[in-house]
TORTIMAR-634256 format. One record per residue (C-alpha): residue number from 0; residue in three letters; x, y, z. Coordinates in pm, whole numbers, plus 50000, padded with zeros to 5 digits. Example, Ala and Ser with C-alpha at 12.3 -4.5 7.8 and 13.67 -1.06 7.14 Angstrom:
 seq type     x     y     z
   0  ala 51230 49550 50780
   1  ser 51367 49894 50714
This chain:
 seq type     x     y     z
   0  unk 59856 59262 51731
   1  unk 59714 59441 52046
   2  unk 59468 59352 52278
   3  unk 59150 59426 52088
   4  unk 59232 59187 51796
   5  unk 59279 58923 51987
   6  unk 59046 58639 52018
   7  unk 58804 58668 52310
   8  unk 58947 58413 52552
   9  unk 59279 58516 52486
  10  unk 59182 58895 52518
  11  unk 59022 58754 52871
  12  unk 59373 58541 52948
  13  unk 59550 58860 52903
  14  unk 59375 59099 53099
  15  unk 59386 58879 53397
  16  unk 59772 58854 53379
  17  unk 59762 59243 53381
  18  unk 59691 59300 53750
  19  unk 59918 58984 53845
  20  unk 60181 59128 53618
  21  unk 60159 59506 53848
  22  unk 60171 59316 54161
  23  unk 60495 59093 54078
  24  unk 60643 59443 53957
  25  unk 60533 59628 54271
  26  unk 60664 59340 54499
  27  unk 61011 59414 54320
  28  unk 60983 59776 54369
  29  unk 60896 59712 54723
  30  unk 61180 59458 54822
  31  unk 61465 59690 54567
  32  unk 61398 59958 54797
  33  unk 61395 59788 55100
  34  unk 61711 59650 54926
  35  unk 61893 59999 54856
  36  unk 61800 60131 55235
  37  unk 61984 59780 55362
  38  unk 62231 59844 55075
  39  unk 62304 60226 55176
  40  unk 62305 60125 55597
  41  unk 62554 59833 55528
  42  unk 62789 60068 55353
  43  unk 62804 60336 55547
  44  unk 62861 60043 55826
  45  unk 63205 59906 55646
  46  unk 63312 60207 55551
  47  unk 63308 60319 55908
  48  unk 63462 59968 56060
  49  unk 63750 60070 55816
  50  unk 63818 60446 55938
  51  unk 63791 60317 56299
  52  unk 64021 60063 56249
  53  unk 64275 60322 56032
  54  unk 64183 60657 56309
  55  unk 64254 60452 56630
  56  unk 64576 60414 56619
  57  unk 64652 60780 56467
  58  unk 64482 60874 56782
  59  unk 64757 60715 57027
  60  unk 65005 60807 56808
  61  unk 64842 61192 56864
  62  unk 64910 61132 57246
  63  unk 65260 61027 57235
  64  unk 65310 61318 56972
  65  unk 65186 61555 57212
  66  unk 65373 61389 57514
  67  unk 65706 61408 57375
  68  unk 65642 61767 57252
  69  unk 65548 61872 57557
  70  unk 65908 61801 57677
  71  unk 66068 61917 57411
  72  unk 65931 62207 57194
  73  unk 66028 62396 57542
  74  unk 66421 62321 57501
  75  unk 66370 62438 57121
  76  unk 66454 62744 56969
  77  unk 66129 62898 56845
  78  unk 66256 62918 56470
  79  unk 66345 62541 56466
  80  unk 65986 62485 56594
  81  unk 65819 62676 56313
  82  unk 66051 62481 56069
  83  unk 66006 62149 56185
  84  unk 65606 62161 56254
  85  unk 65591 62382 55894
  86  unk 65783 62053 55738
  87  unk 65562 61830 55979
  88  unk 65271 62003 55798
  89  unk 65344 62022 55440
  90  unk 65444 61592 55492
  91  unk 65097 61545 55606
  92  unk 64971 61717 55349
  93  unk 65137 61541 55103
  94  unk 64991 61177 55259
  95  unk 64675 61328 55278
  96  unk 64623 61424 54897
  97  unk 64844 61065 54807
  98  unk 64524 60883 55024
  99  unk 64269 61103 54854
 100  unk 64375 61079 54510
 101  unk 64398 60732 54555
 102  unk 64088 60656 54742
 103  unk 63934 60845 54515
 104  unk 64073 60652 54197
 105  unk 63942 60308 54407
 106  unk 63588 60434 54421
 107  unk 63632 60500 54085
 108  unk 63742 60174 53955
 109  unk 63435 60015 54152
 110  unk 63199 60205 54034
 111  unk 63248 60371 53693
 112  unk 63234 59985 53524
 113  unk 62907 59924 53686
 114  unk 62743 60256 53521
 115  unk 62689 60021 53201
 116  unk 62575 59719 53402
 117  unk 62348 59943 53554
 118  unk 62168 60012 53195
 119  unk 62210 59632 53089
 120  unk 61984 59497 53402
 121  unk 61712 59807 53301
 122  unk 61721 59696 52981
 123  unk 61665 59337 53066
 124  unk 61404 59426 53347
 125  unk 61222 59432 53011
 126  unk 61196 59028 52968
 127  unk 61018 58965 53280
 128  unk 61118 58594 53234
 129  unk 61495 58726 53286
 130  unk 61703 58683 53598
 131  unk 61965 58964 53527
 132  unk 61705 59250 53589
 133  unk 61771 59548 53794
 134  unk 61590 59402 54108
 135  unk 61815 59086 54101
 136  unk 62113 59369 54033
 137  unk 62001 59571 54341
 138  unk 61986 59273 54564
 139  unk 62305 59073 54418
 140  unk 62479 59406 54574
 141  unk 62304 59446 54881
 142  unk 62465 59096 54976
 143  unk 62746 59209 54852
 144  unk 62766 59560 55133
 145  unk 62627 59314 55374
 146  unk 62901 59039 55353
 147  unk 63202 59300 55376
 148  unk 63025 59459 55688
 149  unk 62928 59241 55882
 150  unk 62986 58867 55756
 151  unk 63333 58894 55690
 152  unk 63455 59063 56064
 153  unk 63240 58786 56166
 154  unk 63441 58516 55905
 155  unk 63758 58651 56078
 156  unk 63682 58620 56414
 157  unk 63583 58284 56377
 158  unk 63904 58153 56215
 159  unk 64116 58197 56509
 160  unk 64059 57849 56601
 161  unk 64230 57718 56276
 162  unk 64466 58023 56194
 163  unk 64831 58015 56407
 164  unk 65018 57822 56668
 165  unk 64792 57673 56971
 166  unk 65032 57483 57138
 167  unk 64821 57404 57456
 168  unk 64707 57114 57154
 169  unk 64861 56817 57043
 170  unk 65142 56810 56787
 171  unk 65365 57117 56998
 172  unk 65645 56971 57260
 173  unk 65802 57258 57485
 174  unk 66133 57199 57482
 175  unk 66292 57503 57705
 176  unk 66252 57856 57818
 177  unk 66364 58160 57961
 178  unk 66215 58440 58113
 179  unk 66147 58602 57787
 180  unk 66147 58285 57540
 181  unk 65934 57924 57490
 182  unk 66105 57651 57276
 183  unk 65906 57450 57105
 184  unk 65958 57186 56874
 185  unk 65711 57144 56617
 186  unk 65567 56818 56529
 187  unk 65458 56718 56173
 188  unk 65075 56744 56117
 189  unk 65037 56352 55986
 190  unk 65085 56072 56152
 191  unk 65250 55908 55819
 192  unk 65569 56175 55878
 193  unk 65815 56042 56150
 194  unk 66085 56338 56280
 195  unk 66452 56183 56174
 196  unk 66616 56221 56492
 197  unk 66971 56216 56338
 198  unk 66815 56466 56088
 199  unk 66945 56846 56075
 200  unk 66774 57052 56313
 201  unk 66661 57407 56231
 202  unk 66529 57703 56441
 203  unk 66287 57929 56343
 204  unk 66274 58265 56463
 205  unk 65971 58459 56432
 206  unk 65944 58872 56384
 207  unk 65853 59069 56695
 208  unk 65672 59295 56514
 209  unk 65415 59025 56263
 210  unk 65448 58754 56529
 211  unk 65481 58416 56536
 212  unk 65156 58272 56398
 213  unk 65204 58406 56069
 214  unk 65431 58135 56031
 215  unk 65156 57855 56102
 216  unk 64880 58037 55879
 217  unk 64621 57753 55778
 218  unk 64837 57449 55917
 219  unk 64525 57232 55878
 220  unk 64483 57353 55509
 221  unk 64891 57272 55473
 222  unk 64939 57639 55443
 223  unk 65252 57686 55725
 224  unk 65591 57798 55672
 225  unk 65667 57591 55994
 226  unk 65515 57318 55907
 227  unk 65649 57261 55592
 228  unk 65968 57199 55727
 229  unk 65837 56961 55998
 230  unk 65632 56780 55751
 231  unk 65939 56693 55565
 232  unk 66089 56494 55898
 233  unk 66381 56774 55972
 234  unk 66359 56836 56343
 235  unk 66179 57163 56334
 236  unk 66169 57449 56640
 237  unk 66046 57789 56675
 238  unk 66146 58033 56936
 239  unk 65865 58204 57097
 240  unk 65873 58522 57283
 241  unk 65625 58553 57593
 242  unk 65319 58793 57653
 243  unk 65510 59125 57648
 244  unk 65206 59250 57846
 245  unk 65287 59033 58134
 246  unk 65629 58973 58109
 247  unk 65884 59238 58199
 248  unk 66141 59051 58109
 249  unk 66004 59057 57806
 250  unk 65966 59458 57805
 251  unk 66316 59524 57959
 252  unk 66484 59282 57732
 253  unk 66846 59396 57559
 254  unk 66957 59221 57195
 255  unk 67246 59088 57457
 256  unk 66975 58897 57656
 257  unk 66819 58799 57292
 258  unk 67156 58675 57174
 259  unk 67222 58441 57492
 260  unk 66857 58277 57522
 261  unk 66878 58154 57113
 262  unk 67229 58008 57230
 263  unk 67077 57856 57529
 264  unk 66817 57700 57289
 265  unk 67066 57566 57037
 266  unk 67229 57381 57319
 267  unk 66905 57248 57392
 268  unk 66879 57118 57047
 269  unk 67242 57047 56946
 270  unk 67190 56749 57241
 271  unk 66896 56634 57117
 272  unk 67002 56542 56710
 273  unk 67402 56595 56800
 274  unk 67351 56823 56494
 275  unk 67460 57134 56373
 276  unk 67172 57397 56332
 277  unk 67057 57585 56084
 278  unk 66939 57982 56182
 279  unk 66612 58056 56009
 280  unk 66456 58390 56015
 281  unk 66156 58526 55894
 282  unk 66136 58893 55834
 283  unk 66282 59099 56099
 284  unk 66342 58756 56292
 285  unk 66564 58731 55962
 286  unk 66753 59046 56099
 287  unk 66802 58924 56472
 288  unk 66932 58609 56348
 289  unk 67156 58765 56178
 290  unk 67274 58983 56471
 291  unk 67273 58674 56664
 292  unk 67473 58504 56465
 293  unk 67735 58774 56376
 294  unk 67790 58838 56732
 295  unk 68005 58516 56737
 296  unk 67717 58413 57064
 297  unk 67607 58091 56830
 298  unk 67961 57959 56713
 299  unk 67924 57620 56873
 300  unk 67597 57549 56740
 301  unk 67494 57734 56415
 302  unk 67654 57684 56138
 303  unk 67384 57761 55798
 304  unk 67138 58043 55791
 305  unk 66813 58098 55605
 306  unk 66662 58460 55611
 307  unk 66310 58540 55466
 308  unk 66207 58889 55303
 309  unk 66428 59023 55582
 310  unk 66553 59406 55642
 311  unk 66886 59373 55674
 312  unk 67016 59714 55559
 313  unk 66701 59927 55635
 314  unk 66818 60273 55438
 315  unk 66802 60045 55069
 316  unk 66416 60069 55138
 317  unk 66266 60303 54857
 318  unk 65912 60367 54997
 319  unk 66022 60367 55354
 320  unk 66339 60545 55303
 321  unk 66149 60811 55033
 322  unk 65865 60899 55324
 323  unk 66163 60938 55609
 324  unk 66333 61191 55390
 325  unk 66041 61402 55384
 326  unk 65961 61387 55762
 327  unk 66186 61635 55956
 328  unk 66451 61443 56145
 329  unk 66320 61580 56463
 330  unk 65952 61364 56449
 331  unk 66196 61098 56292
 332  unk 66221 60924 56709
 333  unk 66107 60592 56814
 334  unk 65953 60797 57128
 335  unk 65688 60916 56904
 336  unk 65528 60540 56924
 337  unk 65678 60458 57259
 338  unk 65400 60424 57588
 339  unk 65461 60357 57918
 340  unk 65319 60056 58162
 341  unk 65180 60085 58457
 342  unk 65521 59947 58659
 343  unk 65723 60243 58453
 344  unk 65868 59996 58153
 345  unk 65869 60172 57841
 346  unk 65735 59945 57486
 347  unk 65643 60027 57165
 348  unk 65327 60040 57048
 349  unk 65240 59777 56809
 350  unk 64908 59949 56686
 351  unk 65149 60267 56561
 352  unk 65426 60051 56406
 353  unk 65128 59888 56192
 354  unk 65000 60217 56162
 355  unk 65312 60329 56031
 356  unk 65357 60057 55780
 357  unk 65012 60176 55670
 358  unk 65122 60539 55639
 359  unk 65380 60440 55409
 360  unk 65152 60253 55179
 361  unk 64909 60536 55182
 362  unk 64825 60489 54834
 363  unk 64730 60148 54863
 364  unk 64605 60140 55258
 365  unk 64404 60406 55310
 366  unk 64040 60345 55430
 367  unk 63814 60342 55173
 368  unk 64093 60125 54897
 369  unk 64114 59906 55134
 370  unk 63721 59873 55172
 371  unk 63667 59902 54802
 372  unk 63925 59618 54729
 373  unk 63725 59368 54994
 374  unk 63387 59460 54824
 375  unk 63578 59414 54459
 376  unk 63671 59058 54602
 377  unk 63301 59011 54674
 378  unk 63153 59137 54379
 379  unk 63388 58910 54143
 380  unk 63238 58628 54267
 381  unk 62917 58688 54031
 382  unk 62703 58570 54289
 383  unk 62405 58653 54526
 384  unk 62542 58471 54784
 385  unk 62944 58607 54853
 386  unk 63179 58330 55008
 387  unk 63453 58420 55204
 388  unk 63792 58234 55171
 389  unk 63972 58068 55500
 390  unk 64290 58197 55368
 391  unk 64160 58605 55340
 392  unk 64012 58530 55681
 393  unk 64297 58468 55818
 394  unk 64508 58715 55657
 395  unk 64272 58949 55810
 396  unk 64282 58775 56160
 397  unk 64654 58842 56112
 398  unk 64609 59266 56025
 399  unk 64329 59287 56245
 400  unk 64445 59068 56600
 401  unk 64807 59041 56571
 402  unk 64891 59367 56684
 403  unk 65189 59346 56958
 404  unk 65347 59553 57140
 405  unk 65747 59502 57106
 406  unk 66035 59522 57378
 407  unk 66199 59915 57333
 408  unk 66547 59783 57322
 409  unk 66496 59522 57059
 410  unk 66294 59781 56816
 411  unk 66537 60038 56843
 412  unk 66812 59759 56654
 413  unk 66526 59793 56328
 414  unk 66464 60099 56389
 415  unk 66884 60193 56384
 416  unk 66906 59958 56099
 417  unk 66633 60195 55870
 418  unk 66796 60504 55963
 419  unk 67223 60409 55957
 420  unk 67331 60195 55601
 421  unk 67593 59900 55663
 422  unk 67948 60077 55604
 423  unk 68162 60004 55319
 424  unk 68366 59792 55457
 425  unk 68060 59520 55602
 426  unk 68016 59704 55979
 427  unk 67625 59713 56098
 428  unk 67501 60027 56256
 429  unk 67426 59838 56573
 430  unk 67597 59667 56839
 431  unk 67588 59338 57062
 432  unk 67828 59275 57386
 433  unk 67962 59630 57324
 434  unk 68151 59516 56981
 435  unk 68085 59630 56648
 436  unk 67891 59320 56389
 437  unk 68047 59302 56062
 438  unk 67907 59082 55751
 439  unk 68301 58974 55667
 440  unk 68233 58700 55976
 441  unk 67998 58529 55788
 442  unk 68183 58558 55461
 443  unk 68519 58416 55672
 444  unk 68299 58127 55817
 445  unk 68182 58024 55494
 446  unk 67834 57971 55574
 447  unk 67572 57854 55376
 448  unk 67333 58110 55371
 449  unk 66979 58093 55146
 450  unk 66848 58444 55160
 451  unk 66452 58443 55047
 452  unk 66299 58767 54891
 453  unk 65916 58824 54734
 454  unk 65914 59004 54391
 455  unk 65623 59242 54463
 456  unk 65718 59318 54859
 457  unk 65622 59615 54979
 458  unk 65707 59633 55316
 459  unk 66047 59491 55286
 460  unk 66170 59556 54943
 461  unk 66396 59310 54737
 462  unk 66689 59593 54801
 463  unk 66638 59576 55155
 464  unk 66656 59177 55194
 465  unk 67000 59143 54895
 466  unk 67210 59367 55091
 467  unk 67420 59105 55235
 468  unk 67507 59000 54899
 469  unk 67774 59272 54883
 470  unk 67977 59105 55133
 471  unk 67875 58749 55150
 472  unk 67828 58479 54853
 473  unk 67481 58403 55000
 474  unk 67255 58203 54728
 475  unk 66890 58377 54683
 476  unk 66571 58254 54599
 477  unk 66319 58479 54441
 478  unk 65917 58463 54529
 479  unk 65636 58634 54313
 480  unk 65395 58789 54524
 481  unk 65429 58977 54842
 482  unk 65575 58970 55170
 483  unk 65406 58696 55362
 484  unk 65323 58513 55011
 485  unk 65638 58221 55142
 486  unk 65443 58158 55451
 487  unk 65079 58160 55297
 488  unk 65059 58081 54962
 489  unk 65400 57918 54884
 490  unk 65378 57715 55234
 491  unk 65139 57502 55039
 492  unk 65321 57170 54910
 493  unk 65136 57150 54594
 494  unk 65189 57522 54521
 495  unk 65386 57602 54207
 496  unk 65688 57730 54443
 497  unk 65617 57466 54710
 498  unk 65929 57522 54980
 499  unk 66026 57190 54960
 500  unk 66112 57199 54569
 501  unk 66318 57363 54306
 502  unk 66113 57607 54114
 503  unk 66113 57884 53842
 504  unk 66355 57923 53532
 505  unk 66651 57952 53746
 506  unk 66549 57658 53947
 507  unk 66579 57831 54277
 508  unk 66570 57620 54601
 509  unk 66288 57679 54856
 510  unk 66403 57683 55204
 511  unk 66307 57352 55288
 512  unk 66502 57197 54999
 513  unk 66785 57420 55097
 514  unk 66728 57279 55442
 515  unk 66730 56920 55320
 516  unk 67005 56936 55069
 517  unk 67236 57045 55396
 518  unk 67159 56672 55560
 519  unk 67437 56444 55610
 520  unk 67352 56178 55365
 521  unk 67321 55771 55473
């Protein structure tokens, strides 16, 4: 039936909704393009936060390129300078096209499955009386451009209050310190938890390179590796190491100097609990510890040892040890990242070392994948109005703040350790106190040793953490996830592989249950 066979007053009804039916349709075309010019700006916005934040750091490491060059493409025959820059070349070729392809293969992903929701909300636009038209489409993703742009940088700044260690508040006591160290004891975050003072202490040390606060992620959500020891009652510490920027101590420090402070703290806390303590490392703290403890410095006082997705033999890396075959093993110096202060210390620069990391990972941290994957964590929501999660917040606060720069002497013992295997016969590639460290000491002391690894780690893979296990009975404990997932996700007590619990098929023990099962018992 059209208009002119319908009765008169409904013929009259419907030609007056006519001209309010074009308005509400031009408002909507009005707003959808003020909606697409918003959309377009905010885009253009993240996408640009995201190169900045990936080009800075390639930028110093340009400087320190051309600083050490200048020194030494001089002393260089000229036909090992065209075959080290032509291999320098052709390697960032091949990282280019890797980012590319796979930037290009993230836009994808976003976008192609949207080509189809795209003709859905046209089609409905049909049903005026339907809420999944293309104006609500238009403006559902204009939130979406604006919350990775600007909301969440803003979300991330914010969370600093609750994300880390702030132990200028309650629930921190110093305990000792050097000139390059704090000891603190941590305290548990409920009032209903009392510390067993006869309980078995346990230090944590923290990586130069992630920091410390890593390790206290959300403590107020119950999300810290720290804390979930200390929240158990077991007389909890963390070593801290001092503003490197400040410090020079701190800059000038030696893996000699490193050694002696952790023994000076375990004296510190053997007299407290008149306990044996237990060495706990987290990533390439893991590694020191182990130095530390192999260097026979801790005798007295240590006598079990947790590592946690640690690099202990550095070459069993397949990413990192894959990209460091293809660089010519002239670029392959720590001097390349290395700056000098002001008062003539040399550090590394903790912006490259990330930015090295990221390099690496080039297929999954370039740019614009790692901009697409924040706006696919928006646009999953299904909403209009994007939330952002404390716990990607502070992961972010984490990438994005935690950027130190680390003592030369103490990154060179990694950065040995990635380029020189442990010999057949147990010897490490470094040295402490002018001796050689050899795994057999801890297989000959007998100590318990819980060595933690992440299934899906990129950064330090599985191979990397296990390699002890060819000299030492150490017991393991497998994580899914990635390599901060045990001090983020599993930190959580009512996670399904809480710390303090037995978990998976093989009933592996979380550090904290490894840590309590090694109490004296009443």
């Amino acid at each position: 039936m059209n208009q002119h066979t319908l009765p008169r007053e409904e013929q009259s009804e419907f030609n007056s909704s006519i001209p309010d039916l074009m308005l509400d349709i031009s408002e909507k075309f009005f707003q959808s393009t003020l909606d697409i010019i918003s959309m377009n700006q905010n885009y253009l916005a993240g996408m640009s936060r995201y190169a900045t934040d990936f080009i800075m750091p390639l930028v110093k490491a340009s400087n320190y390129f051309m600083n050490v060059e200048t020194d030494k493409s001089p002393n260089t025959a000229l036909i090992d300078n065209f075959k080290d820059y032509n291999g320098l070349t052709l390697f960032n070729i091949d990282n280019i096209q890797n980012g590319l392809a796979s930037s290009l293969s993230s836009m994808g992903h976003y976008y192609i499955p949207e080509l189809s929701k795209i003709l859905d909300h046209w089609i409905n636009t049909c049903n005026t009386d339907n809420d999944s038209d293309i104006f609500n489409y238009i403006h559902k993703h204009r939130k979406i451009t604006e919350a990775a742009a600007f909301n969440y940088p803003r979300e991330i700044w914010d969370i600093k209050d609750e994300y880390g260690f702030h132990f200028e508040q309650e629930g921190y006591i110093k305990v000792a310190e050097t000139e390059r160290f704090y000891l603190y004891q941590i305290l548990p975050t409920n009032n209903e938890t009392k510390v067993r003072g006869n309980g078995k202490p346990t230090l944590i040390i923290p990586p130069y390179v992630l920091g410390a606060d890593i390790l206290s992620f959300l403590p107020g959500k119950n999300k810290s590796y720290a804390h979930s020891f200390a929240n158990q009652g077991i007389p909890t510490y963390i070593r801290i190491v001092k503003d490197i920027s400040t410090h020079s101590a701190v800059q000038e420090m030696k893996p000699e100097e490193d050694a002696m402070d952790t023994k000076y703290f375990c004296e510190h806390i053997y007299k407290r609990h008149n306990q044996k303590i237990t060495l706990n490392g987290y990533c390439q703290g893991g590694f020191i510890a182990v130095l530390d403890y192999l260097s026979g410095a801790l005798d007295e006082f240590v006598d079990a040892m947790i590592t946690c997705v640690a690099p202990i033999d550095g070459t069993r890396s397949p990413e990192l040890g894959s990209m460091l075959n293809k660089l010519p093993e002239r670029f392959n110096d720590l001097d390349y990242a290395t700056k000098t202060l002001p008062n003539g210390n040399k550090v590394v620069d903790g912006d490259v070392m990330s930015w090295t990391y990221k390099i690496k990972s080039i297929e999954d941290e370039a740019p614009l994948i790692a901009y697409h994957r924040d706006l696919t964590m928006f646009k999953m929501q299904d909403t209009t109005e994007p939330k952002i999660s404390k716990t990607a917040a502070a992961v972010n606060y984490w990438m994005t703040y935690q950027r130190h720069d680390l003592p030369w002497e103490m990154t060179k013992l990694s950065f040995d350790s990635y380029q020189i295997p442990i010999s057949s016969d147990g010897t490490l590639p470094v040295t402490i106190f002018g001796s050689k460290l050899n795994m057999n000491k801890a297989k000959q002391d007998n100590i318990p040793w819980l060595i933690c690894y992440a299934e899906k780690d990129t950064l330090v893979e599985p191979e990397t953490s296990l390699a002890p296990l060819d000299f030492v009975d150490a017991e393991i404990s497998k994580f899914p996830k990635g390599h901060i997932a045990i001090a983020v996700s599993w930190s959580d007590p009512s996670s399904e592989c809480a710390l303090h619990t037995y978990f998976g098929k093989e009933n592996y023990r979380g550090p904290v249950r490894f840590q309590l099962d090694l109490e004296p018992q009443e």
